[in-house]
C-alpha positions as CSV (number, residue, x, y, z in Angstrom):
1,X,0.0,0.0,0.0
2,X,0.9,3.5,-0.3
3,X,2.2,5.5,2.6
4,X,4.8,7.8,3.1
5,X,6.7,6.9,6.8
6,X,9.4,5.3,4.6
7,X,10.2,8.8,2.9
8,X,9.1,10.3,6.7
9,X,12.3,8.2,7.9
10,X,14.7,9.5,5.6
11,X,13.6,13.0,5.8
12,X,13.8,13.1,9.6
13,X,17.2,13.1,10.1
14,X,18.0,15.0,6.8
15,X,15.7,18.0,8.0
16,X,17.3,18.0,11.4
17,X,21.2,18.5,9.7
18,X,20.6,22.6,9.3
19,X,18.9,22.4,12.6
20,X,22.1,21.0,14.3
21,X,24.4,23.5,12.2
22,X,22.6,26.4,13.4
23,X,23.2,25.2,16.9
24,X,26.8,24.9,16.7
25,X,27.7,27.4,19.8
26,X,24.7,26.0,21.4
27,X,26.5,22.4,21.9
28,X,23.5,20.9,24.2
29,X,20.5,22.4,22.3
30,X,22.3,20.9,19.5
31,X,22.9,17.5,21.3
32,X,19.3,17.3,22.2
33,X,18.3,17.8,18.7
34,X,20.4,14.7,17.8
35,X,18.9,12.7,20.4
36,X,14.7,13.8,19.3
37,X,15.3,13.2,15.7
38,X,17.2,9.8,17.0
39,X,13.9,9.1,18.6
40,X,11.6,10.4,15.8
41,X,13.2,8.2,13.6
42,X,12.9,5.6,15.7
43,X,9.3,5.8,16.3
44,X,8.4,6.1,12.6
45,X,10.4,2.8,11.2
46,X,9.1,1.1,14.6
47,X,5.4,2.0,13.6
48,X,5.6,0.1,10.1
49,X,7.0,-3.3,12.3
50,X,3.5,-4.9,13.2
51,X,2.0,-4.3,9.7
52,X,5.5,-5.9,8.1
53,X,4.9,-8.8,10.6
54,X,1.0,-9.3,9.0
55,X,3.0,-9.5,5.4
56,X,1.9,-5.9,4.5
57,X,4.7,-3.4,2.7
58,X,4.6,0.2,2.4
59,X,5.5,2.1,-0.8
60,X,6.1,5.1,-1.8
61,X,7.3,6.3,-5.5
62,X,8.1,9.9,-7.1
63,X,7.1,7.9,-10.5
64,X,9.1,6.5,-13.6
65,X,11.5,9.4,-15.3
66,X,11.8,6.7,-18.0
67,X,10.8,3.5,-19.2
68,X,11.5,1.2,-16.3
69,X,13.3,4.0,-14.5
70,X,11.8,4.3,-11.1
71,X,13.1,6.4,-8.1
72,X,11.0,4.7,-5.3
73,X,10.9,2.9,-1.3
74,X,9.3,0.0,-0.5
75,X,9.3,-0.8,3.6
76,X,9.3,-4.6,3.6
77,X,10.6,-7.0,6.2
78,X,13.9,-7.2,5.4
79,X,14.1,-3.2,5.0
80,X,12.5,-2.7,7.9
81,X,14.9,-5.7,9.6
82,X,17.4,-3.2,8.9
83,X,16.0,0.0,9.3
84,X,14.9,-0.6,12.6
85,X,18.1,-2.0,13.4
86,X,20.2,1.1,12.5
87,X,17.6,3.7,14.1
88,X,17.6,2.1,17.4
89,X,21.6,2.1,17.5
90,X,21.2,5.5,16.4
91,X,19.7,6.4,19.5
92,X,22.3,4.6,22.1
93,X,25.3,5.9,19.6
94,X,24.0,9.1,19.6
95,X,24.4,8.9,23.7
96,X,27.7,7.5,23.7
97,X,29.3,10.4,21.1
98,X,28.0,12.9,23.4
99,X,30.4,11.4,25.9
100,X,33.0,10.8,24.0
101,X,33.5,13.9,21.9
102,X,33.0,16.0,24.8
103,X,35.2,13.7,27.2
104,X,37.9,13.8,24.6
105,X,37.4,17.6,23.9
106,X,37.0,16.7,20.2
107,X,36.8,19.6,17.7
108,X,34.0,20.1,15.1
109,X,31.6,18.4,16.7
110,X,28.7,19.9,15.6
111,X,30.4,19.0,11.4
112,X,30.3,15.1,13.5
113,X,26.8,15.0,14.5
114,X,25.4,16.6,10.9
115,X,27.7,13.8,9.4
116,X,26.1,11.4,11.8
117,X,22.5,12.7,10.4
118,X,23.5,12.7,7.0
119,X,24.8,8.7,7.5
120,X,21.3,7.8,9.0
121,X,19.8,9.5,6.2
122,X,21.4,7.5,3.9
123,X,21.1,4.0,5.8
124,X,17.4,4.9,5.5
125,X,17.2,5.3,1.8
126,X,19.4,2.0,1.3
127,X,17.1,0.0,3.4
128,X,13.7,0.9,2.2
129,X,15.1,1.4,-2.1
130,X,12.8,-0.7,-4.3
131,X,14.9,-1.1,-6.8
132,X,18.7,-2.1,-7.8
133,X,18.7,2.1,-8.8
134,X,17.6,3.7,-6.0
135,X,19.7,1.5,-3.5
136,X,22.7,2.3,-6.0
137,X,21.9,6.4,-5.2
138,X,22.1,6.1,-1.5
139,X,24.6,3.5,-1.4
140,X,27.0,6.0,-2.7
141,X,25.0,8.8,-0.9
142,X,26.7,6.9,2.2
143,X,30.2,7.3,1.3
144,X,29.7,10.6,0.6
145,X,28.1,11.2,4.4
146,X,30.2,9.4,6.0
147,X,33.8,10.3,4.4
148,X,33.9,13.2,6.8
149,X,33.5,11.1,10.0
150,X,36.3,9.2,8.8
151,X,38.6,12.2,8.0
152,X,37.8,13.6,11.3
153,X,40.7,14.0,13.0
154,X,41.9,15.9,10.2
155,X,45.8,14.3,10.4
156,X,47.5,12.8,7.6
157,X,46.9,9.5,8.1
158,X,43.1,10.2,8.3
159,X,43.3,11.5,5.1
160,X,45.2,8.7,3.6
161,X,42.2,6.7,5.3
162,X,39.6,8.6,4.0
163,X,41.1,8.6,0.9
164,X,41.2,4.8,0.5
165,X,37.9,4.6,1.8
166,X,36.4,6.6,-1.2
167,X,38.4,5.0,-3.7
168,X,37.3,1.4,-2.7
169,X,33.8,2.1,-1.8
170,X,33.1,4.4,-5.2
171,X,35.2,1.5,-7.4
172,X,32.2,-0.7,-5.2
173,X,29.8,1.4,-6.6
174,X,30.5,1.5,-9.6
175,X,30.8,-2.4,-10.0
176,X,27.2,-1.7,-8.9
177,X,26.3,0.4,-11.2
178,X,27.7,-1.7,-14.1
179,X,25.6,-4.7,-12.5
180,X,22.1,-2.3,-12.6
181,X,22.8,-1.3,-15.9
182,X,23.1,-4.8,-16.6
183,X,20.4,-6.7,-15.1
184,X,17.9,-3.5,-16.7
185,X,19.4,-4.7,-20.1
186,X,19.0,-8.0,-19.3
187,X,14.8,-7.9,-18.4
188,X,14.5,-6.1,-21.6
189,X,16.1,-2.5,-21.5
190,X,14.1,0.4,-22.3
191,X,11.2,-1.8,-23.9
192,X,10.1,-3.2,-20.4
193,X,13.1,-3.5,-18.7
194,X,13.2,-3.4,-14.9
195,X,15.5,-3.3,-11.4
196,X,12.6,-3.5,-9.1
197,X,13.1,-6.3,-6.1
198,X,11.2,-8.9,-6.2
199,X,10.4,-11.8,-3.7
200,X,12.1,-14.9,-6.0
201,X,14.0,-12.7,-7.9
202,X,13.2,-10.3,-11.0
203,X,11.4,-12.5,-13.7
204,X,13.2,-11.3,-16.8
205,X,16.5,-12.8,-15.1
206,X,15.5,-16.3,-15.3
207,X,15.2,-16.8,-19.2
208,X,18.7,-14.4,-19.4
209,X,21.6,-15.4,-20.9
210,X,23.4,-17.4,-18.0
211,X,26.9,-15.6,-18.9
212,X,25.5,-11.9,-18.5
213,X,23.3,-13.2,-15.7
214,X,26.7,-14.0,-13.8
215,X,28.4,-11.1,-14.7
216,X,25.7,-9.4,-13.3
217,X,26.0,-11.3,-10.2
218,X,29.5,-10.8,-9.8
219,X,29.2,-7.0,-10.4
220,X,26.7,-6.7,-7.8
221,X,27.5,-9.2,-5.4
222,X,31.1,-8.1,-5.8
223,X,30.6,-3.6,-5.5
224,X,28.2,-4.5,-2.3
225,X,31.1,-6.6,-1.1
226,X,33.5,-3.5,-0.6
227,X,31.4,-2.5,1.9
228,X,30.7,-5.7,3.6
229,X,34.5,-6.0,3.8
230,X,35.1,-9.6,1.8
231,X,38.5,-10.7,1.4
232,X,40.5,-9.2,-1.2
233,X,38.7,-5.9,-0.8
234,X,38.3,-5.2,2.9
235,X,41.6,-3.0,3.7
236,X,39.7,-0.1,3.8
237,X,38.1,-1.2,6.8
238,X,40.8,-1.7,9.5
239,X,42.7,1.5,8.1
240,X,39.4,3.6,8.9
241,X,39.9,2.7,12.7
242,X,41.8,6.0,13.1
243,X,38.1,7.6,13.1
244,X,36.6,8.4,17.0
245,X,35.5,5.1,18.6
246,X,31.6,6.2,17.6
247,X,32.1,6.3,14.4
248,X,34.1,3.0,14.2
249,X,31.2,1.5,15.9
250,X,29.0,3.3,13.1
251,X,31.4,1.7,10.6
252,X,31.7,-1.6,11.6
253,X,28.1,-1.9,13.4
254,X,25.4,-0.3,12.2
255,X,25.4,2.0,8.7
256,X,28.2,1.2,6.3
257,X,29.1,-2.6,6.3
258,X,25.8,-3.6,7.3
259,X,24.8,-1.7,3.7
260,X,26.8,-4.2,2.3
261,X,25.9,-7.4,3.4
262,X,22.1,-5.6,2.9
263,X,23.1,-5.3,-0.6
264,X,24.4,-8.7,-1.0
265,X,21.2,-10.0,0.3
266,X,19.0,-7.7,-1.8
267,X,20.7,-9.2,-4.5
268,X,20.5,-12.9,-3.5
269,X,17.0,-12.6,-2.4
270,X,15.3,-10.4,-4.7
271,X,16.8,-9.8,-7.5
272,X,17.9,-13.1,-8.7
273,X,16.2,-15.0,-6.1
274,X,18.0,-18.3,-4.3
275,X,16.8,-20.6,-7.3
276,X,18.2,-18.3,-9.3
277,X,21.5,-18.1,-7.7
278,X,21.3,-22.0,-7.7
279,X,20.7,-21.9,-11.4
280,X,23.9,-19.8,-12.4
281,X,25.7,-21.7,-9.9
282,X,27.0,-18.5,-8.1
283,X,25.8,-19.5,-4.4
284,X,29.4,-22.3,-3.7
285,X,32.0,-19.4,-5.5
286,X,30.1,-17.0,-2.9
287,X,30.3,-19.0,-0.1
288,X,33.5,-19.9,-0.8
289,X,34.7,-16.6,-0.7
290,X,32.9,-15.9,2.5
291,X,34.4,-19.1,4.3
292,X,37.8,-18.2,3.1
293,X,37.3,-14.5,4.7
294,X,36.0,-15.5,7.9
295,X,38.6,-17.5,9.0
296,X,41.7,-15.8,7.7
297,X,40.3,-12.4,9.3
298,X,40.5,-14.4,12.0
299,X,43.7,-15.3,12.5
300,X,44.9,-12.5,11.1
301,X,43.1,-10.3,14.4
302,X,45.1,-12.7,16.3
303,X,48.2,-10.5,15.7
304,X,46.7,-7.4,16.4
305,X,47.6,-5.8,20.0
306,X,45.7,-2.9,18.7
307,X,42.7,-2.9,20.3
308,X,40.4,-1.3,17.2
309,X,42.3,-3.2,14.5
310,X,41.6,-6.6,16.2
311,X,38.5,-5.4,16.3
312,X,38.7,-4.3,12.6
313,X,39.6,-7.4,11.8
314,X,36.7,-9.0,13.8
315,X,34.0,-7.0,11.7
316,X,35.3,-8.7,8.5
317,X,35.1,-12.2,9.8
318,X,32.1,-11.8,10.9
319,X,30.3,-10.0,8.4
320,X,31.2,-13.0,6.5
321,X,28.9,-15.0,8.3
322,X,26.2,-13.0,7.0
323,X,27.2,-13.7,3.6
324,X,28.1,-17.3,3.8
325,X,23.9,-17.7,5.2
326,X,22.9,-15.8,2.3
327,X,25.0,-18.2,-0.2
328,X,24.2,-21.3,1.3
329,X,20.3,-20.8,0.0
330,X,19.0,-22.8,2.6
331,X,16.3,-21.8,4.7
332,X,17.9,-22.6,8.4
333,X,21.5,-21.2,7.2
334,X,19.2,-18.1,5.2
335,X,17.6,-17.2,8.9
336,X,20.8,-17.4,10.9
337,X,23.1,-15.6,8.2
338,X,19.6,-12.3,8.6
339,X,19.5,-13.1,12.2
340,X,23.6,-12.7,12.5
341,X,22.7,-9.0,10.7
342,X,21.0,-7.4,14.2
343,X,23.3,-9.9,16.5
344,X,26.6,-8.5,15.6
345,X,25.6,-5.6,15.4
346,X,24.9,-5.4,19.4
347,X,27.8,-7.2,20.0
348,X,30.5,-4.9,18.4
349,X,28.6,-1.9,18.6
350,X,29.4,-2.9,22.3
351,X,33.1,-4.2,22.0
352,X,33.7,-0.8,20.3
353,X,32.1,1.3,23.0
354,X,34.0,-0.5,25.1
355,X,37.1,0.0,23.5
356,X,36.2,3.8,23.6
357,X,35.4,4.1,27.1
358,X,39.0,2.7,28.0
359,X,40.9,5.0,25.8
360,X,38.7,7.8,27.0
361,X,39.5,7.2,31.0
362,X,43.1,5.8,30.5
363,X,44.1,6.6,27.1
364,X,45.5,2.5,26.5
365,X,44.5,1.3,23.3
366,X,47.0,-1.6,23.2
367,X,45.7,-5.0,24.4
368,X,49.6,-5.5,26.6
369,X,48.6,-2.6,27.8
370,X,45.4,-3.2,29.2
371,X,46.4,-6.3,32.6
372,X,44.5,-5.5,35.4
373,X,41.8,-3.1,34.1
374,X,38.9,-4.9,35.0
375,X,39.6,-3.7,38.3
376,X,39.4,0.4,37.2
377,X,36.4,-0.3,35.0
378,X,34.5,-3.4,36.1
379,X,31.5,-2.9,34.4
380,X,33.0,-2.2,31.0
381,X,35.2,-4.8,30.9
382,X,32.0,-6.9,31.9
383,X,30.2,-5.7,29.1
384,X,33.0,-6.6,26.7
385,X,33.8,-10.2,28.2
386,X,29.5,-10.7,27.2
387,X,29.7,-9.3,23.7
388,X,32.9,-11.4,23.4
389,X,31.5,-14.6,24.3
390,X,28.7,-13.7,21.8
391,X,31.4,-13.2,19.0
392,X,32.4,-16.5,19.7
393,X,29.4,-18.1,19.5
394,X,29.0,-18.9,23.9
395,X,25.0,-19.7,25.0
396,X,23.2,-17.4,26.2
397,X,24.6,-14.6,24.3
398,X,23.1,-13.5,20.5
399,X,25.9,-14.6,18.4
400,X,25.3,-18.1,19.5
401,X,21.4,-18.6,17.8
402,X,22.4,-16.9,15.1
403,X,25.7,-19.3,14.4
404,X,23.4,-21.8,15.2
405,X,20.7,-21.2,12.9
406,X,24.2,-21.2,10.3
407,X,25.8,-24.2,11.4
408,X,22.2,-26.2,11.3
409,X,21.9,-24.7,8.1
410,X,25.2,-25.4,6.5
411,X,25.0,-29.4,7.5
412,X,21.2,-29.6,5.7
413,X,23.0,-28.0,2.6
414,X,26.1,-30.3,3.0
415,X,28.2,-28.1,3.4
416,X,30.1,-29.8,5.7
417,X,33.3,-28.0,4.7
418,X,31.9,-24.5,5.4
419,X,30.3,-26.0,9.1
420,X,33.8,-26.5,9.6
421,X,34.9,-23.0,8.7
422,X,32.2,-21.4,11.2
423,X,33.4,-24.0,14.0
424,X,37.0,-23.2,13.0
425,X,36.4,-19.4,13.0
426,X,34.3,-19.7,16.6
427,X,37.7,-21.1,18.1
428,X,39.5,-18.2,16.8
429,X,37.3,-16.1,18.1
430,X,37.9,-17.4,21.8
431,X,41.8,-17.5,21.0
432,X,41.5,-13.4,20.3
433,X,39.1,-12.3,23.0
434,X,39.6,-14.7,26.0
435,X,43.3,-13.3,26.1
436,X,41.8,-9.9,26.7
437,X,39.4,-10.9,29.0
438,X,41.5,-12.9,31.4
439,X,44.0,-10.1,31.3
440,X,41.8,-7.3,32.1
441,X,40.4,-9.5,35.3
442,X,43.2,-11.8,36.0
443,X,46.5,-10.5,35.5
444,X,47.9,-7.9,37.3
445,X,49.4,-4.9,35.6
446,X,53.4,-5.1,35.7
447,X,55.0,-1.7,37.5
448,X,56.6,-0.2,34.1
449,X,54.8,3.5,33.5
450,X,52.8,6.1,35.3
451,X,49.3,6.8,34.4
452,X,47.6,9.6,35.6
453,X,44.0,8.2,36.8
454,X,40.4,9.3,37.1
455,X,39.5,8.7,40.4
456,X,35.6,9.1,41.0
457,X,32.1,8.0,41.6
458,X,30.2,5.4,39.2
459,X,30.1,6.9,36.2
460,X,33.2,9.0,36.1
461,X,33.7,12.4,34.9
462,X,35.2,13.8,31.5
463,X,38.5,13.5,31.0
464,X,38.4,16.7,29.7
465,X,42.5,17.6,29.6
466,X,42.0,19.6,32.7
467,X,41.1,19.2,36.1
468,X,37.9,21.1,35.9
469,X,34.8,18.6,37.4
470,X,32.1,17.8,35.4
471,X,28.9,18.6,36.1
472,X,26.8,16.1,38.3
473,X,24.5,15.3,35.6
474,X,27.5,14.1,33.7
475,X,27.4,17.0,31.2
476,X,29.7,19.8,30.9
477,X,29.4,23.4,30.7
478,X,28.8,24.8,27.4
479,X,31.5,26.8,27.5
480,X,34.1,23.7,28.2
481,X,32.9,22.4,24.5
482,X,36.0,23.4,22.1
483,X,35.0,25.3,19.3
484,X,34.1,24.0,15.7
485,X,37.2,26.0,13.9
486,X,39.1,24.6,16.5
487,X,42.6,23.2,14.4
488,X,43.0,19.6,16.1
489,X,46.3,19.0,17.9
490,X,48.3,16.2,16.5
491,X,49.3,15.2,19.9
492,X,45.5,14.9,21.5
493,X,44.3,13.1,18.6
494,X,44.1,9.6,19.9
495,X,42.3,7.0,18.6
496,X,44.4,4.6,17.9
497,X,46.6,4.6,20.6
498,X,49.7,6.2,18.4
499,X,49.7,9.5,20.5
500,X,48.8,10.7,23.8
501,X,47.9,13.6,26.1
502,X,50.9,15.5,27.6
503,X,51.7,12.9,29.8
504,X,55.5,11.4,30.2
505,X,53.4,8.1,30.1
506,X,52.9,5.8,27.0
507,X,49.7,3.8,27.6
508,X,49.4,0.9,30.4
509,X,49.1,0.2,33.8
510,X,50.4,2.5,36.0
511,X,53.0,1.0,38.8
512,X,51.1,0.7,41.6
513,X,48.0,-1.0,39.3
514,X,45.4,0.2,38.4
515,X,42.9,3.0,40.6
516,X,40.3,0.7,42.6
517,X,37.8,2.7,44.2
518,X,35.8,-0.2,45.4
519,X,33.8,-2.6,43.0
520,X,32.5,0.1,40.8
521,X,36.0,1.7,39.7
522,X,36.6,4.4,37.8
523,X,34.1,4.0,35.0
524,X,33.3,6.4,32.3
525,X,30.7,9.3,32.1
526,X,26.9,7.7,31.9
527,X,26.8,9.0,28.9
528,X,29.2,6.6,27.9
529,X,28.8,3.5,30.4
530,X,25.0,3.5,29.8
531,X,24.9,2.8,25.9
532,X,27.5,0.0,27.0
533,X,25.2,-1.4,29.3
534,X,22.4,-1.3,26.9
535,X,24.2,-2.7,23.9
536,X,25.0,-5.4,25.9
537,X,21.9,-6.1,27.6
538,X,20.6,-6.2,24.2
539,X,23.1,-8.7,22.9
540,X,22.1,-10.9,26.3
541,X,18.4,-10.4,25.2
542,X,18.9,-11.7,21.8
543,X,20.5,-15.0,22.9
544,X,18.3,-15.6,25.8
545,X,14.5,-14.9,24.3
546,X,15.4,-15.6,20.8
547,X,11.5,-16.3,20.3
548,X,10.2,-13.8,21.4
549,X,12.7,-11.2,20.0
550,X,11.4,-8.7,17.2
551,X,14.7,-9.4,14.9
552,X,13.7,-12.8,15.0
553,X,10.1,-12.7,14.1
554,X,11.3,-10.1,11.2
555,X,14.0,-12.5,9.7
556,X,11.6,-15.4,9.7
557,X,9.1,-13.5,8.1
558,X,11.8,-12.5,5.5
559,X,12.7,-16.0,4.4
560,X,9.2,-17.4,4.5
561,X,8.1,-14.5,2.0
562,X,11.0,-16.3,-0.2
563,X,9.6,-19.2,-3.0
564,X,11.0,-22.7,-2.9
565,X,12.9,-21.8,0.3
566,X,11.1,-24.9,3.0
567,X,11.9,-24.2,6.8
């Protein structure tokens, strides 16, 4: 049916970008914009869930500008599986960079929260586009918003970054282009032609030549994969880790990779369709591919002491598991490889919050750096050993249901080789994270280097560079919030561990171990701590009441919609 809270979604946060720019020496007003259009967004994508749940989708179109040329949105369940997704993380995210920019006495902040708008925009029109052209437009609408949250810190090397990250993601984009312009051709050009998803797959594909079909595929499959970092295209990812923590956790969580295993499953799902896959015998090269990345991201995190790069490196393992569900074409490995979509997300969004909240309080981003902090920041560290027993695949936690779902999957397809790769992958995972874990609790810190430490109540304060308190609420003063034209010193930018404050220290424990102030330690701002607690109360939620989660009920409703595919 015809309504227009899919375009409502998109325009939202779009609208609210000049509100936020004109607020830019009011830094709360401007804050508390963020956070309303966070919630407005919210609210509207949340409204179109029960209706997606009964089978109905929403539509809206600005017409055909030519013959099969359509510039439209269509809210169906797996749109709305990841449009809800995204604008619920918006919200906690949203929190957290409030913390963290301020805590860090960031400049251009208000330039990072329009960006932040602009990204959400964007996600928006990628997960509601109803056809192969209007998800091409925000796809690279994406890049655009989100190349000057990479560049933030304004350094060299965040150039260099940003300036991979545009030529991978726009050589992605245009293997995605070519693969439109190819499947339009393909259903019959301008004499009927279309690029419009379809549950099954777009008819004209099936009677297509099989060698264009495939080059199609590949295009596609292949310019999405960019962004959902497959092997041999995913440097780009860990490079971007000298961002802020936020918008690594935007990166790797919720907007930019999570377009493109979206796109890779628009493309499996509807517009070729799984029997369509199956019949240009695409689905084992994919899955291949995706086996291959998972575990050699794998051991290649193992060798990180970097805390973002392993990470990093994390994110493109297992946003191969996405892929490798999608590939499979069956319907147990299809739900797990969806339901692995709003899982990691929660997980790593967490790990990287995490990772922020440390480097915030201590400025440590190195893993040997990090023995004995469990005891200054309990509750974080907490948090992370939870999302990190997800990423392994542990009970109780999302990651596990999802794998699951995979593993089940995989064995019904015999693929008995690629079980083995997620097994395989699932021990790497414990042989990267349990090593920070039982460090953080269980080690304590050797007496090499003097930290300065935040000593205070749960909750913390900002480490703001000077000893001024915080206020109680957690907030600071308006006038404590660096200015926009503010030139970034080289020294304070921080975020991947490669300088430091104007301390003699160098990151790591400080000689005596690390500040204990009882068994709530030294814990970040809430503005920080409480989107990690979320996060990871969400990422418990999802592996403890699978059934009754919305994610669940969404991707079930996704691959049930999908012909020939029996659960």
């Amino acid at each position: 049916m015809t309504d227009i809270r899919p375009l409502l979604a998109i325009l939202v946060s779009a609208v609210a970008i000049p509100l936020i720019l004109a607020l830019r020496s009011r830094p709360n007003l401007r804050e508390g914009v963020t956070l309303v259009v966070a919630l407005a967004k919210f609210a509207i994508v949340a409204s179109l869930v029960p209706g997606v749940l009964e089978g109905e989708e929403y539509v809206f179109s600005f017409g055909e500008f030519a013959a099969g040329i359509e510039f439209a949105f269509r809210a169906d369940a797996l749109g709305v599986l990841f449009a809800s997704l995204a604008s619920l993380l918006w919200i906690v995210t949203s929190l957290y960079s409030i913390g963290y920019m301020r805590g860090l006495d960031e400049h251009a902040q208000t330039r990072y929260f329009a960006s932040f708008a602009a990204s959400l925009a964007t996600v928006m029109g990628v997960a509601f586009a109803s056809n192969l052209l209007t998800l091409f437009v925000f796809y690279e609408l994406l890049t655009v918003a989100t190349y000057p949250l990479v560049t933030h810190d304004e350094t060299d090397e965040a150039r260099a970054a940003g300036r991979k990250y545009l030529a991978y993601t726009f050589g992605g984009g245009i293997a995605v282009l070519g693969g439109t312009a190819l499947v339009f051709w393909l259903t019959g050009g301008l004499a009927g032609g279309t690029t419009s998803f379809a549950h099954g797959g777009i008819d004209g594909l099936a009677t297509a030549d099989p060698l264009w079909a495939r080059a199609a595929f590949v295009l596609l499959a292949g310019g999405f994969g960019v962004k959902a970092g497959l092997m041999p295209v995913h440097s780009w990812l860990p490079d971007a880790m000298v961002a802020p923590t936020p918008v690594s956790g935007l990166l790797h969580a919720v907007a930019v990779v999570k377009s493109g295993v979206f796109g890779v499953a628009r493309v499996v799902l509807d517009v070729y369709g799984t029997d369509g896959v199956a019949e240009i015998g695409m689905g084992l090269p994919l899955a291949a591919i995706a086996a291959f990345t998972l575990v050699a991201a794998s051991i290649i995190a193992l060798r990180q002491d970097n805390l973002k790069r392993r990470l990093a490196f994390s994110t493109v393992s297992q946003l191969s598991y996405i892929v490798l569900g999608l590939a499979l074409l069956e319907g147990n490995a299809l739900i797990g490889g969806l339901l692995h979509i709003p899982a990691h997300a929660f997980m790593k969004l967490t790990l990287f919050f995490c990772a922020g909240a440390i480097h915030v309080e201590t400025h440590t981003d190195d893993i040997s750096d990090m023995a004995g902090i469990g005891r200054r920041m309990p509750l974080t560290m907490a948090a992370f050993a939870v999302a990190a027993a997800g990423m392994a695949g542990i009970p109780l936690v999302a990651g596990f249901v999802s794998k699951w779902y995979l593993v089940i999957g995989a064995l019904e397809a015999e693929g008995l080789i690629f079980a083995a790769a997620l097994l395989a992958s699932g021990v790497l995972n414990i042989a990267y994270f349990w090593p920070i874990v039982y460090q953080a609790f269980f080690e304590s810190p050797e007496g090499h280097d003097e930290k300065p430490l935040v000593s205070g109540p749960l909750g913390g304060r900002f480490a703001s560079g000077d000893d001024s308190p915080a206020r109680a609420d957690g907030g600071v003063e308006e006038g404590d919030v660096p200015e926009d034209d503010d030139v970034p010193d080289p020294s304070h930018v921080d975020h991947l561990g490669k300088f430091h404050e104007d301390h003699e220290h160098h990151g790591g424990p400080p000689e005596d171990g690390w500040d204990d102030s009882g068994w709530r330690g030294g814990e970040s701002t809430w503005f920080m701590l409480g989107p990690i607690m979320a996060t990871a109360t969400g990422s418990l939620l999802l592996g403890i009441v699978p059934s009754t989660a919305v994610f669940l009920q969404i991707v079930t409703r996704v691959v049930e919609n999908l012909p020939g595919v029996v659960l």
